[in-house]
N, C-alpha and C positions, 0 to 999 in steps of 0.2 A: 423390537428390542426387549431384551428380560428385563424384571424388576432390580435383578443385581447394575446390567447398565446401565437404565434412567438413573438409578441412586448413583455411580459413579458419577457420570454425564453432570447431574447435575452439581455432584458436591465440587467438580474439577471447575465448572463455571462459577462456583460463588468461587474458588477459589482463587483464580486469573481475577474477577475484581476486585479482592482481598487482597493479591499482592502482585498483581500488576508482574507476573512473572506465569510463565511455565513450567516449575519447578514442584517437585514430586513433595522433597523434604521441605520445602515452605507450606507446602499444602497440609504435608502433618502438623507445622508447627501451627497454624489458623485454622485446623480444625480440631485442633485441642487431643489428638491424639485416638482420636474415632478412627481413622483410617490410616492404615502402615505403609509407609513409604514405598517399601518393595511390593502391597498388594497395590498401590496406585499405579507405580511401574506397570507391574505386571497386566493389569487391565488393558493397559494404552497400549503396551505391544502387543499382547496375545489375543485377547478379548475380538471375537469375528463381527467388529462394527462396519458396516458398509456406509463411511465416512463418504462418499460421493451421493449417493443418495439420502444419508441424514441432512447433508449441507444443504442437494436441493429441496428436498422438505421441509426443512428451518424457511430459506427463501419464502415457499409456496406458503407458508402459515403468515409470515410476516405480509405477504401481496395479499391474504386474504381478511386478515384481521385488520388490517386500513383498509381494504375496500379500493385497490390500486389496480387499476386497469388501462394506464397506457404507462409511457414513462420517455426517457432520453436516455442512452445507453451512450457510457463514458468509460473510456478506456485508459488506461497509464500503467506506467510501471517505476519502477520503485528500487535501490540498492540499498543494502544491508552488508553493513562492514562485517567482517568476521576474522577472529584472529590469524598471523601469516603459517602459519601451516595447520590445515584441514584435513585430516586421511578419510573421517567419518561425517562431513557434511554434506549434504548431497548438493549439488551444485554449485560447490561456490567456485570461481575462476576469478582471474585477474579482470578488475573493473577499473576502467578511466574516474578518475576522483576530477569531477569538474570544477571544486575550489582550487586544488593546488594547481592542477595540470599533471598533476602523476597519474599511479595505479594503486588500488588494495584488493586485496581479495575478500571478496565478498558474495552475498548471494544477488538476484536480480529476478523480483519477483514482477509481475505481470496480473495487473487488475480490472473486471469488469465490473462497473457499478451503473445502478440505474436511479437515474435521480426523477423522483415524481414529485408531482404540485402536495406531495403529503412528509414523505420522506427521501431518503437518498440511505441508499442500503447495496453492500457486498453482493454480486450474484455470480462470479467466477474467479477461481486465482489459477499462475500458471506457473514453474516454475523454467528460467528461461536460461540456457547454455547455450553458448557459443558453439560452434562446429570448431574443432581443431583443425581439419582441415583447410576449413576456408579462413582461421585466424593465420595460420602457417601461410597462405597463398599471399593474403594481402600482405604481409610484413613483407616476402619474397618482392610481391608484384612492388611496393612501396620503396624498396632499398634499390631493386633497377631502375624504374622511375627517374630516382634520385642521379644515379649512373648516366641517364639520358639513352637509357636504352630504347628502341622501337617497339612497337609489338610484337611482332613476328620472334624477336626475343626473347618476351617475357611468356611462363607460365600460362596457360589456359584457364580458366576460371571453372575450377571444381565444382561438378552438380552435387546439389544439396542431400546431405543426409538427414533423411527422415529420423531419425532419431535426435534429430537436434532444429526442431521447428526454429524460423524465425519469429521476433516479436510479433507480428502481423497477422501468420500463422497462430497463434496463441488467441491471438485477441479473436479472429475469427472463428478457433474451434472454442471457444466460450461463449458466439453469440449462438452459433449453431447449438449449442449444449440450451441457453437460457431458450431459444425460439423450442426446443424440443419437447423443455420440462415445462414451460410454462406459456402456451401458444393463445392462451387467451391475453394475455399481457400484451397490448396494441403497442409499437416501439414508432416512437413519432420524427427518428433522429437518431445518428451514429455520431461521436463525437471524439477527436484524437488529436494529438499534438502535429506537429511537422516529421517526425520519424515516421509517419503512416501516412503521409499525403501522396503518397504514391498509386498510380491507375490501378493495381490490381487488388492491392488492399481494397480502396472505395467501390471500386465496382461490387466485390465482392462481398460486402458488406453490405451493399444496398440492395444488391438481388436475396441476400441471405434475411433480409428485414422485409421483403415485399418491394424490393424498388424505394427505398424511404431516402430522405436526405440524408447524405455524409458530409460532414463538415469535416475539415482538416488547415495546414497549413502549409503555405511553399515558400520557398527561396526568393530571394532578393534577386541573385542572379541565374534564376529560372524563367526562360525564353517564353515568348507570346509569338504567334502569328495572326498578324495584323493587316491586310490588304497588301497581300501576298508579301510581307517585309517581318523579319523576326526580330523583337525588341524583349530586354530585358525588362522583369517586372519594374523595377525604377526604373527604367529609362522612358515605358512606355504610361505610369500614372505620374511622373513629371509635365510630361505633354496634357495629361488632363489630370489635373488639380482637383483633392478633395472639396466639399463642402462642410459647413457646419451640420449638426445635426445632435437632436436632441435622445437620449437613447436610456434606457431603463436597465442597471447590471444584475441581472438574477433578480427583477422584480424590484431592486431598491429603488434608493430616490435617484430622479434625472441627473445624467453627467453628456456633458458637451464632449463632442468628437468630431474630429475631421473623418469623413468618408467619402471614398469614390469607387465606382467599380463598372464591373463592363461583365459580358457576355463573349468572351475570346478561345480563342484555340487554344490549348497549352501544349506546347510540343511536348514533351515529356510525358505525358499522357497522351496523345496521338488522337485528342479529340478537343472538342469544347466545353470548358468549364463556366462558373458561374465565378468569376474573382475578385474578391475588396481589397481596397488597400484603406485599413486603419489606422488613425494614429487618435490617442486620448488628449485629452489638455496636462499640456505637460511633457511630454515625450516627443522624441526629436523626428525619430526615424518609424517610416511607415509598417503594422505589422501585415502578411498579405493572406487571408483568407480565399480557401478555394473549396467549392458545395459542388456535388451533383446533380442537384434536381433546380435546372433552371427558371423551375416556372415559379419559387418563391422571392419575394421581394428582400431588396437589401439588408433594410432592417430585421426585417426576421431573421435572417440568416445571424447578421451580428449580436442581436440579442440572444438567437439561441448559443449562440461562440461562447458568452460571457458562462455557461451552465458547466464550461468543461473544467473551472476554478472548484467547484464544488468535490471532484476525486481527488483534489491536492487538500483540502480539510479531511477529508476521507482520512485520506495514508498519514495524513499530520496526528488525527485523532489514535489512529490505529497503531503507528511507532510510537505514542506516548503513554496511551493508559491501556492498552488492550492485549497486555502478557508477550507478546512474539519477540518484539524487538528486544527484551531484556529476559536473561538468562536462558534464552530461546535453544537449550544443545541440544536435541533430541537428534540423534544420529543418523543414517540414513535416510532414503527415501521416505519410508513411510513415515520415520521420527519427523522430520519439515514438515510432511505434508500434510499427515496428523494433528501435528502440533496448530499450524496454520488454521486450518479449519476450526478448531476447538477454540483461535483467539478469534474469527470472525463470527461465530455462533454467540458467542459471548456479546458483538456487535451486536447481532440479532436477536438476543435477548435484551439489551439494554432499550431497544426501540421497542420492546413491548411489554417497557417495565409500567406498571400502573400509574404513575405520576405523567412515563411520557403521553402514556393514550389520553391518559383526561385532558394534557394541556392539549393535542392534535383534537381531541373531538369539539373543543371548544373555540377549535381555533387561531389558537394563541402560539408565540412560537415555542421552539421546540428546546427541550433542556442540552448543554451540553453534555460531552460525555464524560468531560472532569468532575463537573458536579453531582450527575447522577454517579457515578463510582463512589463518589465521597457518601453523596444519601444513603447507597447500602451500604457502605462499612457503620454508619451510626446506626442504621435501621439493627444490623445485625449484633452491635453492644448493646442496643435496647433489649431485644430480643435476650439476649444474655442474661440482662438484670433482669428482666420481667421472668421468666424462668427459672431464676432464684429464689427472687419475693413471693411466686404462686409455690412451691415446693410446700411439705409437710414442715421441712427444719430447713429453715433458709443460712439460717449460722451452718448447718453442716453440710449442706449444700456448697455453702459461698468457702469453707475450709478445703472439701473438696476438689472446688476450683481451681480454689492456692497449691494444692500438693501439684496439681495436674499442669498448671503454668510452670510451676519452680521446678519440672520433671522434663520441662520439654523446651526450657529458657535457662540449661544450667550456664553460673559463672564461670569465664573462661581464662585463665590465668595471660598475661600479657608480657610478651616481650620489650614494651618498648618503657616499663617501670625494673629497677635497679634494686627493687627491693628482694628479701633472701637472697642475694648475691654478691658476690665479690667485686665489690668497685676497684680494687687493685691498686697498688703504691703509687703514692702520686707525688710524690715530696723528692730532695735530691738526695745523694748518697754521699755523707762528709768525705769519705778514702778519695771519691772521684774528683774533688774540689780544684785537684791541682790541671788535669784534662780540662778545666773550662779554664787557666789561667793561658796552659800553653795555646789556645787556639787561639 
C-alpha cells in the first residue's frame, strides 16, 4: 500500500471509533477538516486496495502478535434491517423477523470467527442471498402442500445456482480461505448452530480442518436407529434419562446440568454420530448436541458447545460500537463489502490497542470493546489539548481551533421553533358571531 492509503486507512479507522459510523461527512466533521468528504469518498471507491488480502493480513498480524496458534472456529450469521425499498444495496431481500413472525428487508451477513485461549477475533465474512429460484419453488411447493397435493404434482426441486451459495456453503468457502492464509493456525474444533447440523456441512468441514471435531445441533424430531427400530431424539433420551453433572461454561465457574448421550445412527445423516441430549438447571426441555469425531468424551464435547456463545458477543459487539450497523449506505457490492471489512479491521485493531496487549500479557482479562472505544475518543482530546499547550502561541493555536470547529459545526435554523414567523389569527371574527348562534 502507498503512504497516501495507510494515511487514509488509518484516519477512516480512528474515525469508525470516533463515531461509531461509516460515514464520509462524519469523518470530516472528527477530523476537523484535514480531510474532504469527496476525497474520503473518493479513496474508498476508486483507491486499488486489495481489501481481501489487507483483511487476511490484518487476521495474520493479529495471530502473530498474540502468539496464537490453534483455536475453535465458530460460525453464525447475522440480519441487518434496512429500509423497505433498496435499488443500490447489495443484498438485501426479504428476511423472516423472528420477533414478530413477519418479514423486512434486510441484509444477512455470514461470519467466521476463531476463538483462542487468548483472544476471539473476525477471520471471514460472507455476504448471503437467497436463490430466487428456489424462494419461488418453495412458496409454489408450500401453497400445494397446503392443497394436499401429491408429489408427482408438485414442482421438482431446482438445482442450486452457484451464484447464490447457501449458508453452509459460505461458512465452508471461509474455512477453506482461513486453512489457506493461515495453515500454521492448528483448528481444534468446528462449531455451528442447528441450520448447519446437517451430514454434508460437517463432514465437510471436518475433512476441510484435518478430520477435527464438528459440533452442531439437531432436531427434537430427528430420528435415531436403534437396534434395528427408529426413535425420535425425545423419544429415545426419554428411555435413558440424563444424569447430573458438574460442567465449566467457557472456563467460568461450575454450573450443574442434566446430561445423557449415546453413540447412535442418525438417519438423516446416513451414519453414526456422537449425540447429547442437554438440559441446564432451569430449563425444561432437552437441547440435542450432535459431534463427529466419536472418540471424544461427553464432557468435552459440551464444554466445547458452550464456546459457540462467544460469536453471539462477537456480532452483539460489532452491531454496536464498530461503525457498520449505523449509517452503514455504501452502495453496491463493493460499497458493503468494503464497508464491512474496514468495520472488522477496526475489530482488529482495537485487540491490538496497547492497553489490550498489556492486560493479555499479564494475563488479566480482557477490556471490552465499549470501553476501549471510549479510551480513544479521551486518549484523542488529550491529544488535542496537549498539542495546543506544546505549540509556540497556544492562545492562537486554541483561536484557531474555534474558527475551525464553528466552520464545520455551523448553526442550523429549526423548524419546530415559531420564531420569525407568522403564528397566524387565532381569535374569533365578531361579523361571524351570529354562525355560532344558528348552529
Amino acid at each position: 500500500m502507498s503512504f497516501a492509503q495507510r494515511s487514509w486507512l488509518k484516519f477512516c479507522l480512528m474515525g469508525v471509533l470516533m463515531t461509531n459510523s461509516v460515514c464520509w461527512a462524519s469523518f470530516e466533521r472528527i477530523g476537523l477538516g484535514g480531510y474532504r468528504l469527496g476525497a474520503l469518498s473518493w479513496m474508498f471507491r476508486k483507491t486499488k486496495i486489495p481489501w481481501d488480502k489487507l483483511f487476511q493480513a490484518s487476521v495474520g498480524r493479529v495471530l502473530e502478535r498474540h502468539g496464537i496458534r490453534e483455536g475453535v472456529l465458530d460460525a453464525d450469521d447475522s440480519d441487518h434491517r434496512r429500509a423497505k425499498r433498496t435499488k443500490r444495496i447489495h443484498a438485501a431481500h426479504k428476511v423472516f423477523d423472528k420477533k414478530t413472525g413477519g418479514y423486512f428487508n434486510g441484509q444477512t451477513l455470514v461470519f467466521l470467527v476463531l476463538v483462542s485461549g487468548r483472544v476471539t477475533i473476525p477471520v471471514g465474512f460472507r455476504f448471503y442471498r437467497p436463490d430466487p429460484a428456489m424462494v419461488a419453488w418453495r412458496k409454489e411447493d408450500g401453497r400445494l402442500k397446503k392443497a394436499k397435493a401429491g408429489k408427482p404434482q408438485r414442482p421438482a426441486r431446482p438445482a442450486r445456482n452457484p451464484k447464490y451459495p447457501s449458508k453452509g456453503a459460505c461458512v465452508l468457502s471461509m474455512i477453506a480461505d482461513f486453512r489457506h492464509h493461515h495453515p500454521a493456525v492448528k483448528v481444534r474444533a468446528v462449531l455451528a448452530d442447528a441450520l448447519y447440523g446437517n451430514r454434508p456441512f460437517m463432514d465437510e468441514a471436518s475433512s476441510l480442518c484435518g478430520g477435527v471435531q464438528v459440533v452442531s445441533q439437531l432436531r427434537c424430531n430427528q430420528n435415531l436407529r436403534f437396534r434395528n427400530r427408529e426413535l425420535s431424539l425425545s423419544a429415545f433420551f426419554a428411555r435413558y434419562p440424563g444424569i447430573a453433572q458438574t460442567i465449566r461454561i467457557r472456563g467460568g465457574e461450575p454450573v450443574e446440568a442434566v446430561v445423557s448421550s449415546a453413540r447412535v445412527h442418525v438417519c438423516a445423516h446416513g451414519k453414526k454420530r456422537f449425540v447429547i441430549a442437554l438440559k441446564y438447571t432451569g430449563e425444561d426441555d432437552y437441547r440435542y448436541l450432535v459431534a463427529t469425531d466419536l472418540s471424544w468424551r461427553t464432557l468435552d464435547i459440551v464444554q466445547a458447545h458452550t464456546l459457540r456463545w462467544l460469536v453471539e458477543v462477537f456480532l452483539e459487539d460489532w452491531k454496536l460500537y464498530e461503525g457498520w450497523g449505523s449509517l452503514a449506505k455504501q452502495p453496491d457490492e463493493e460499497g458493503s463489502s468494503r464497508g464491512l471489512a474496514l468495520s472488522l479491521l477496526c475489530d482488529h485493531a482495537l485487540i491490538l490497542h496497547p492497553e489490550q496487549m498489556a492486560r493479555l500479557e499479564d494475563k488479566q482479562p480482557a477490556c471490552t470493546v465499549g470501553s476501549l472505544r471510549d479510551h480513544c475518543k479521551s486518549e484523542a482530546f488529550l491529544g488535542c489539548i496537549r498539542q495546543i499547550l506544546a505549540a509556540d502561541n497556544p492562545a492562537g493555536q486554541f483561536e484557531q481551533l474555534a474558527g475551525t470547529l464553528n466552520a464545520l459545526f455551523p448553526l442550523a435554523p429549526s423548524s419546530k421553533h415559531m420564531s420569525g414567523r407568522d403564528l397566524g389569527r387565532l381569535e374569533p371574527t365578531p361579523s361571524l358571531k351570529y354562525r355560532a348562534a344558528m348552529a
